[in-house]
N, C-alpha and C positions, 0 to 999 in steps of 0.2 A: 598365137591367139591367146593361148593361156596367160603368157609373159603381160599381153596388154591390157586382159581383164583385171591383171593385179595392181597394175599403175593405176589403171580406174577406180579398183573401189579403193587405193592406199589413198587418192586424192579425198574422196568422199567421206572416210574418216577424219582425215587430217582437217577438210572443210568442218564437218561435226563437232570435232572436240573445239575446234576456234568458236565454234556460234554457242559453243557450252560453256565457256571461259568468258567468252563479253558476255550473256546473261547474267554469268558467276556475280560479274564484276558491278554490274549495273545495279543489281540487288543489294551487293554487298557497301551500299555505301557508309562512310563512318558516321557516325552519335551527331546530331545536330544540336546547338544548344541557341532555343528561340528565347529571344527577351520580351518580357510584357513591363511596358506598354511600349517597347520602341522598334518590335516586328508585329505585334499586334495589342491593341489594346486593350483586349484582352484575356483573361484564363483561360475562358473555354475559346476563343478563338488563336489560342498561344497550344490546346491540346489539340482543337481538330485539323492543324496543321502539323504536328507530330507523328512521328514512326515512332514502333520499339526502339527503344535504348537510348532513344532525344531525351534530352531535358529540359524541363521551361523555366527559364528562372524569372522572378518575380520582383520588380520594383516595390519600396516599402511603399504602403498608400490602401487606401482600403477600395475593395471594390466590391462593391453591388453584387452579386453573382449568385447562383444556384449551379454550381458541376457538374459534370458528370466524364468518366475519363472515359467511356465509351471503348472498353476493349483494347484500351492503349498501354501499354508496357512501356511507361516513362515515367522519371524523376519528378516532382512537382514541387519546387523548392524556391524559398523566399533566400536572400543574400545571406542567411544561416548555416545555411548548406555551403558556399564558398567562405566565410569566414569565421565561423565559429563563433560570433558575438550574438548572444542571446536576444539585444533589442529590438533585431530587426524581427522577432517572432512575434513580439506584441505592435509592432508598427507596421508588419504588412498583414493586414485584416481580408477574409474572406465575407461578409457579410449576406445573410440569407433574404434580407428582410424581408421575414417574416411571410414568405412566400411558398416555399415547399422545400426538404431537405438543401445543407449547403453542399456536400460532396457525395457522390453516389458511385459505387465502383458493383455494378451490376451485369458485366458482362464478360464472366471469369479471365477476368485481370488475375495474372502469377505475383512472387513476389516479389517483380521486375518493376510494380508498379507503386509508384512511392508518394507520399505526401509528406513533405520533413518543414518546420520550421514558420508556421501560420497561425493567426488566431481566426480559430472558426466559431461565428457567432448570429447569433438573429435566425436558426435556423426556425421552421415549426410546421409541420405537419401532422392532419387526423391518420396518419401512416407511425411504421415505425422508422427511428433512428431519421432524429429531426438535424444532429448537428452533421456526421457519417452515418450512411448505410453501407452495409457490406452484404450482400446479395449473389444466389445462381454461383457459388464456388469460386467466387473473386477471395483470391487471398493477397492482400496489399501489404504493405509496411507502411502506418501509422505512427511517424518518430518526432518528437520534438514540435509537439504542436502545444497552443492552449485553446481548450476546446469549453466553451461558455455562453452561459446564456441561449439556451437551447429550449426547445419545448416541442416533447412530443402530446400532444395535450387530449387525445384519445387514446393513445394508445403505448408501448413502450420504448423504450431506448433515450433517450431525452437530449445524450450525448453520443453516443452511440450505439447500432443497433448492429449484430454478428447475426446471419440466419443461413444457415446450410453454407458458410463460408469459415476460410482460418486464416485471419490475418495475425501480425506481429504491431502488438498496440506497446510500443515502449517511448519511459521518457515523456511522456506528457503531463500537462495537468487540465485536469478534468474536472471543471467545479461550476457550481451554480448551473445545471443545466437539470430539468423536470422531465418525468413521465409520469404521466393520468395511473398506468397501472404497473410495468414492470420495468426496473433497472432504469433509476434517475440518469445514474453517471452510464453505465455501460449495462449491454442487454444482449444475451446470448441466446442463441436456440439453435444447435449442432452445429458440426464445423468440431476444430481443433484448434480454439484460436489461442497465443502467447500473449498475456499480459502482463508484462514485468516493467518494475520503476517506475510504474506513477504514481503521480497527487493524485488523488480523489475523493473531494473534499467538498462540503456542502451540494450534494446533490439530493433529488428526495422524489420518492415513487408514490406521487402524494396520495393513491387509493389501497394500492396493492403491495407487491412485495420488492424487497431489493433497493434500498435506496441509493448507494455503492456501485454494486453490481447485482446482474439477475443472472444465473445460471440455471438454466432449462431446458431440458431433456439430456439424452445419453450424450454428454459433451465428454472432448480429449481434452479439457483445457489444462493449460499452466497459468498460475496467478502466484504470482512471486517476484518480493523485495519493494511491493507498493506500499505507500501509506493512503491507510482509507482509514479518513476521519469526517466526522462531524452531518455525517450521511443519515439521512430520514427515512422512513417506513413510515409511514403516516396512517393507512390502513384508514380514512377517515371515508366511513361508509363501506368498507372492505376488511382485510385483513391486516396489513400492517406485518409483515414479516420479514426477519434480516434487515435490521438498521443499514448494515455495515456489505452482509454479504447473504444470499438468499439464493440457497442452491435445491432443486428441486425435482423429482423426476432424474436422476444423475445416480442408476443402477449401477453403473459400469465404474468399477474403482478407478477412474481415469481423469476424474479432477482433483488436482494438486494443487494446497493453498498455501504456500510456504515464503518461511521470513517475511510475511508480511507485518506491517504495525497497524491494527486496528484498534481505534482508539473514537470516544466518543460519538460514535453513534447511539442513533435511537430510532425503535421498533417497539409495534406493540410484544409482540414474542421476536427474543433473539437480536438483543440490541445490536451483536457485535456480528454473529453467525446466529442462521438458520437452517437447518437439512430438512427436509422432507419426502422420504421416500429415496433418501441419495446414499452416496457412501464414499463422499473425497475422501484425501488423504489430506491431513493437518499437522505439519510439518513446522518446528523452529518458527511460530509465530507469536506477538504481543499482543495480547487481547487484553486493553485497560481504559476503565471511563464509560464504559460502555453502560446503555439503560435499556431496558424492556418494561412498559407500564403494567404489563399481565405475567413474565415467565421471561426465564433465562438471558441474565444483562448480558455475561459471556454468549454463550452460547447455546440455543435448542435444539434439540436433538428430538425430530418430531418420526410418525409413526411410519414403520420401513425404513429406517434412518439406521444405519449400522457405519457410524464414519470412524477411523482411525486415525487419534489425535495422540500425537506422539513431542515429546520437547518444547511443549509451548506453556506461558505464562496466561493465568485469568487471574485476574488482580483489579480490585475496585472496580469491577460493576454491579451495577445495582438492580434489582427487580425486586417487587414486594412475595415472589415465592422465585426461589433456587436463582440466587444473585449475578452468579457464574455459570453456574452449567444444570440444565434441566434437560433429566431424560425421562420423556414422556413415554406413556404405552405401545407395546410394539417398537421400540428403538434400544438398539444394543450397541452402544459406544463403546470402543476398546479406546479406555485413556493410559499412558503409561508416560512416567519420568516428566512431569509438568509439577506446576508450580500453583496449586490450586490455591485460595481464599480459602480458606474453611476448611479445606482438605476434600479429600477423593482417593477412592480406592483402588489399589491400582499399582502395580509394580513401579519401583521409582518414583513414586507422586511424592512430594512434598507439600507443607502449607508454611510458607513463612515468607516474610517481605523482603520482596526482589532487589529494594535498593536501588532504584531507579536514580540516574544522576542526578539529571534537572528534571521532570518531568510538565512541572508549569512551564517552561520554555520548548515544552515537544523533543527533551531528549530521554528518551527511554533506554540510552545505554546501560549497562549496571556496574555498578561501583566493584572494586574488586575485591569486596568483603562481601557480596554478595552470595545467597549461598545457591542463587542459581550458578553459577561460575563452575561449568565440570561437573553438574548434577545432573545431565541429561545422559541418554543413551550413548553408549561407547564414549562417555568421559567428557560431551561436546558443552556449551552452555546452553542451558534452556533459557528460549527466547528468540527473537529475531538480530538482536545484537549482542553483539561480545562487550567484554571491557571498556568502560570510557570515562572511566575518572579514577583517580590516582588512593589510592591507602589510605586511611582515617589516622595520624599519627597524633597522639595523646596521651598522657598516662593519669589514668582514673583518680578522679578525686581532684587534678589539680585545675582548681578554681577562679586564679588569678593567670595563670598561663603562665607561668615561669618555669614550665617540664620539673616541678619537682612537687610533693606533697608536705607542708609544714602547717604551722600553726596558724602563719598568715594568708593559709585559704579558707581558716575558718572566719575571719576578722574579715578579710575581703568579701563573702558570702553574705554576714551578718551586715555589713555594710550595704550593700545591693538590695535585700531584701528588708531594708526600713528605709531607702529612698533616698541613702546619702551617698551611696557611690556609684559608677559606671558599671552595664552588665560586664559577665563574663568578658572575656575575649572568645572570638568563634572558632572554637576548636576544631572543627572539621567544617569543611562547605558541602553539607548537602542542604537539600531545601524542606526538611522537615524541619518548623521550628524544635522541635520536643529534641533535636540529634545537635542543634546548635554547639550548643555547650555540654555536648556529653560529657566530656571529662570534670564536668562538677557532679557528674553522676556517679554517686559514691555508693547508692544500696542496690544498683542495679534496676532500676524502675524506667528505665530510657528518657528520665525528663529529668530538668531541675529543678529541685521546691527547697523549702526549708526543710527537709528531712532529712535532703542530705547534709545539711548543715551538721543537723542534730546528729546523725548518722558519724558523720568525720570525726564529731567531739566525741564521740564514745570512742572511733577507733585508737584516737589520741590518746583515751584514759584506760584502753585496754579492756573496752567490754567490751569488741567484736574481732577477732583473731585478721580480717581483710577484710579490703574494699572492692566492691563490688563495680562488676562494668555490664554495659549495656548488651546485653545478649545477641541485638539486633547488628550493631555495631563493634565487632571486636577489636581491643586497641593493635596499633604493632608490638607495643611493647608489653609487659606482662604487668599485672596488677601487682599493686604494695601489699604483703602479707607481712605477717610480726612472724 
């Protein structure tokens, strides 16, 4: 009897694990990949036929649409995502018109849940985060999109809006898109979100703060290796804070703003950065161009503000009080090894001009005469970029360009400056006119006038022992002494 009960239940198992292997199997089917518009026509009926781990890919063409991925852990990807050719991101368009946000990822989506390779546009909502909202602990991957023309027009986020979520916003550009009061381009309020490598550029918070970005409340964020330019603070009828970046309420030393390039923004206070009650860390950034029409073109440092700015460059901005860097009452900034205008107090700080390569063409690399180059903490360069233009080779005084100093650079000079001969030759390419012609720069004055003229003829006649070079500029080779 006992022998027979055992044939019985060995049956019963053996039936069990088979009905537990076809469930397995049923469930486990592999990655579907739907086409829009040629399984559905489409987005959102290309996601609400989707499983985890499907992908939709997306014919170029614009479509009408307001999304939302509804809890879906799939790829959402325009022909960018299989070939790598960047057109198809501006030729397959999502378009909001002008109806309520374009993409909505509100129902904590992992970061299984992807958008790669779209222009999202026409969004606008009296909500926030008119072009994305990210919402309820969705953390997505946001890659390779252009994200434009956006209006959140009460309220914030303009281009996008992060609130109790941590996505991965990499690889985009982010421009021309509004909010009424916080965070033109991008708008945070807790969460842990990654924003690394984007444009973001022409955005504007046309009442309140943040034109760039809004950082608000105890955020984990990283913001590193974007360029944020030409972002507004408008503050019209409001405040106007953080042209560029407008971090607030952010107690917890856990937002990182590093290697980024901020550049031309404008804000009433804090053209380029503004802290308020926060204390990121400032890390290997370019803050230049930057305006504030009240306080701090660089950077404000407002009250409860204690931020740790370490290796970064303030260079040419402007405000009619403290140009660069304003620390107002109650803020205690720890600066160390930057590269101040004007100067600043402070282990390692310097004040002298960075040497930027091209900077009217947007390259803020540094020449490698530069004397940020190995002047930042542990030997590194201060700034967001290293080396990008080659040695200044010239030897001082010579006027005609012929590598040698004689008598006919002073006859070539005197010729130039009465209108009968061709300038200099351009002794080094940088884009400061005044460094053109450095090596006619013989009394050391970083320009060339007729003094160096005058200057050369004395050296000739032995009233000045050498010639002098441009301090900003040092040659390779060594100056002519008697």
């Amino acid at each position: 009897m006992k022998r027979k009960l055992f044939k019985k239940g060995r049956i019963r198992i053996t039936t069990l694990l088979a009905l537990v292997f076809f469930l397995v199997a049923c469930t486990s089917v592999s990655a579907t990949i739907i086409n829009v518009p040629d399984d559905y026509s489409t987005i959102q009926g290309g996601i609400n036929a989707s499983y985890d781990g499907d992908t939709v890919l997306v014919q170029p063409n614009t479509y009408v649409e307001n999304i939302d991925f509804n809890g879906h852990n799939i790829v959402l990807g325009s022909l960018f995502l299989t070939t790598s050719d960047t057109s198809y991101i501006s030729s397959t368009i999502i378009d909001g018109n002008a109806a309520d946000r374009v993409v909505k990822f509100v129902s904590g989506e992992t970061s299984d849940a992807k958008i790669i390779g779209f222009t999202i546009t026409n969004g606008s909502t009296p909500y926030t985060g008119a072009g994305i909202y990210c919402g309820s602990g969705s953390n997505p991957i946001i890659s390779n999109n252009i994200i434009t023309g956006n209006i959140a027009h009460t309220n914030h986020g303009g281009g996008i809006r992060c609130s109790d979520s941590s996505p991965t916003i990499s690889n985009n550009i982010i421009t021309g898109n509004q909010a009424r009061y916080l965070g033109g381009g991008i708008s945070i309020n807790d969460g842990s979100p990654i924003i690394i490598n984007n444009i973001i550029t022409e955005n504007s918070a046309n009442e309140w703060d943040g034109g760039g970005i809004d950082c608000d409340g105890d955020i984990s964020a990283i913001i590193s290796y974007n360029i944020i330019s030409g972002n507004t603070a408008n503050g019209v009828g409001g405040t106007g804070y953080g042209g560029g970046i407008d971090c607030y309420n952010n107690t917890s030393p856990n937002l990182t703003i590093s290697y980024n390039l901020i550049s031309g923004n404008s804000a009433k206070l804090g053209g380029g950065i503004l802290c308020q009650n926060a204390h990121p860390t400032i890390i290997n950034n370019t803050i230049t161009g930057n305006s504030a029409s009240s306080a701090g073109g660089g950077i404000l440092c407002g009250s409860g503000s204690n931020p740790t700015i370490t290796n970064t460059i303030f260079w040419a901005d402007t405000a009619p009080t403290s140009s660069e860097i304003h620390s107002g009452g109650g803020s205690s900034p720890v600066i160390t090894y930057c590269d101040v205008q004007g100067g600043w107090e402070g282990e390692g700080n310097i004040n002298c001009n960075p040497q930027f390569c091209y900077p009217d063409t947007g390259n803020y690399y540094l020449h490698q005469n530069s004397c940020c180059v190995g002047a930042g903490e542990e030997g590194v360069d201060i700034g967001a970029f290293g080396v990008g233009c080659g040695g200044c080779v010239y030897v001082p005084g010579d006027i005609n360009g012929d590598s040698s100093v004689m008598g006919n650079d002073v006859t070539y000079g005197v010729r130039y400056f009465k209108g009968l001969g061709d300038p200099p030759p351009d002794s080094c390419q940088l884009p400061d006119e005044s460094w053109l012609y450095v090596a006619g720069d013989a009394n050391g004055s970083c320009s060339f006038t007729g003094s160096d003229v005058t200057f050369l003829v004395g050296f000739f006649k032995g009233y000045t022992p050498e010639i002098f070079w441009c301090p900003d500029i040092p040659p390779d080779n060594p100056p002519l002494t008697r």
